[in-house]
MINU-300845 format. One record per residue (C-alpha): x, y, z; residue in three letters. Coordinates in steps of 0.1 Angstrom, whole numbers, plus 2048, in hexadecimal, padded with zeros to 3 digits. Last residue first. Example, Ala and Ser with C-alpha at 12.3 -4.5 7.8 and 13.67 -1.06 7.14 Angstrom:
BEGIN
   xx   yy   zz  residu
  889  7F5  847     SER
  87B  7D3  84E     ALA
***
This chain:
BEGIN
   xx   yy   zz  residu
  4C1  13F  959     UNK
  4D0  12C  93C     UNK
  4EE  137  92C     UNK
  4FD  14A  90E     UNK
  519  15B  905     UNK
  525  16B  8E7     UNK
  505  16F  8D6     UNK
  501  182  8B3     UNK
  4E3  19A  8B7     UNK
  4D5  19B  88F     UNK
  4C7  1C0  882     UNK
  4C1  1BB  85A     UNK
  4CB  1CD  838     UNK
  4B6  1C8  819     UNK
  4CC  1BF  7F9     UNK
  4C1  19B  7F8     UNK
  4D0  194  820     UNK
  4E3  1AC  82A     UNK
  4EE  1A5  851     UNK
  4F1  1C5  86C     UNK
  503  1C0  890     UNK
  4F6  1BE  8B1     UNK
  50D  1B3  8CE     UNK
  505  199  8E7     UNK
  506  189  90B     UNK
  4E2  173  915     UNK
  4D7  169  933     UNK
  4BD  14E  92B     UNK
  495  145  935     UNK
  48C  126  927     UNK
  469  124  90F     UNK
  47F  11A  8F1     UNK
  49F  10B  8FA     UNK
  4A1  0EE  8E6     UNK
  4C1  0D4  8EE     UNK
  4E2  0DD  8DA     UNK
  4EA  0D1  8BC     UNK
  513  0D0  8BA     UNK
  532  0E8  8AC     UNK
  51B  106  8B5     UNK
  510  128  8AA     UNK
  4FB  14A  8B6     UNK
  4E1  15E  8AA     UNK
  4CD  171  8BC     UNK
  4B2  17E  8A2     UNK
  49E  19F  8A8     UNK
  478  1A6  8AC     UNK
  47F  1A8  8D5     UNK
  462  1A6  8EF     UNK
  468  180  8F6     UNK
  488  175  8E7     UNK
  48E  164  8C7     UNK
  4AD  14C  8C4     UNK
  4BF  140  8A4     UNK
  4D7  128  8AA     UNK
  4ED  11C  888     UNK
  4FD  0FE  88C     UNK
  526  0FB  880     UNK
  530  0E6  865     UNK
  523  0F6  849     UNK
  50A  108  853     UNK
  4EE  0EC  866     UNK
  4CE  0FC  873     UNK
  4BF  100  89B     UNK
  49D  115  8A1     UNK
  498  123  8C1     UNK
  476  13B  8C5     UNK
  467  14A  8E6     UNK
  487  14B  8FB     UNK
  482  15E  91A     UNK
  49B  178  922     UNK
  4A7  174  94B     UNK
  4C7  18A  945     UNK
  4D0  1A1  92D     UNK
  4F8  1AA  923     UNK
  503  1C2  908     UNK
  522  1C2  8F7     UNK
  531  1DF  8E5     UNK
  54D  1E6  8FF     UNK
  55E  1CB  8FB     UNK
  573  1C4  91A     UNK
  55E  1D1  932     UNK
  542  1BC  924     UNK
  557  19D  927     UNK
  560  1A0  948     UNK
  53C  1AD  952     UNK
  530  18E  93D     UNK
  547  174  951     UNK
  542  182  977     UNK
  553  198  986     UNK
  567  196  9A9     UNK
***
């Protein structure tokens, strides 16, 4: 039997899975009416960024298993790497 993220990563094919990341950084803002999560994860210099209906407790410090894909965002003309997250839950 498999488990949700090797469903879901054998579905789509450019997901990635990591377990056991530590957060370092969570920062929570309201767009529109959804809130923006923005995580940082030890070792990593790139934005997971993931969004929900409600505000969700702080998870800096927490270890997490993470399932993503990178894409690119242009912000002011310059072009950055930002993981969108498609699943997330605590270790």
């Amino acid at each position: 039997m498999k488990s949700e993220p090797e469903k879901l990563i054998s579905k789509h094919k450019q997901l990635v899975h990591s377990d056991m990341c530590k957060v370092v950084s969570h920062v929570q803002r309201n767009t529109d009416d959804w809130i923006l999560n923005t995580l940082m994860i030890e070792d990593c210099d790139v934005p997971f960024r993931y969004k929900r209906k409600q505000q969700y407790k702080n998870i800096s410090g927490q270890r997490v298993n993470l399932t993503y894909y990178a894409t690119t965002e242009t912000i002011a003309g310059l072009d950055f790497e930002v993981m969108n997250v498609v699943r997330i839950k605590i270790a």
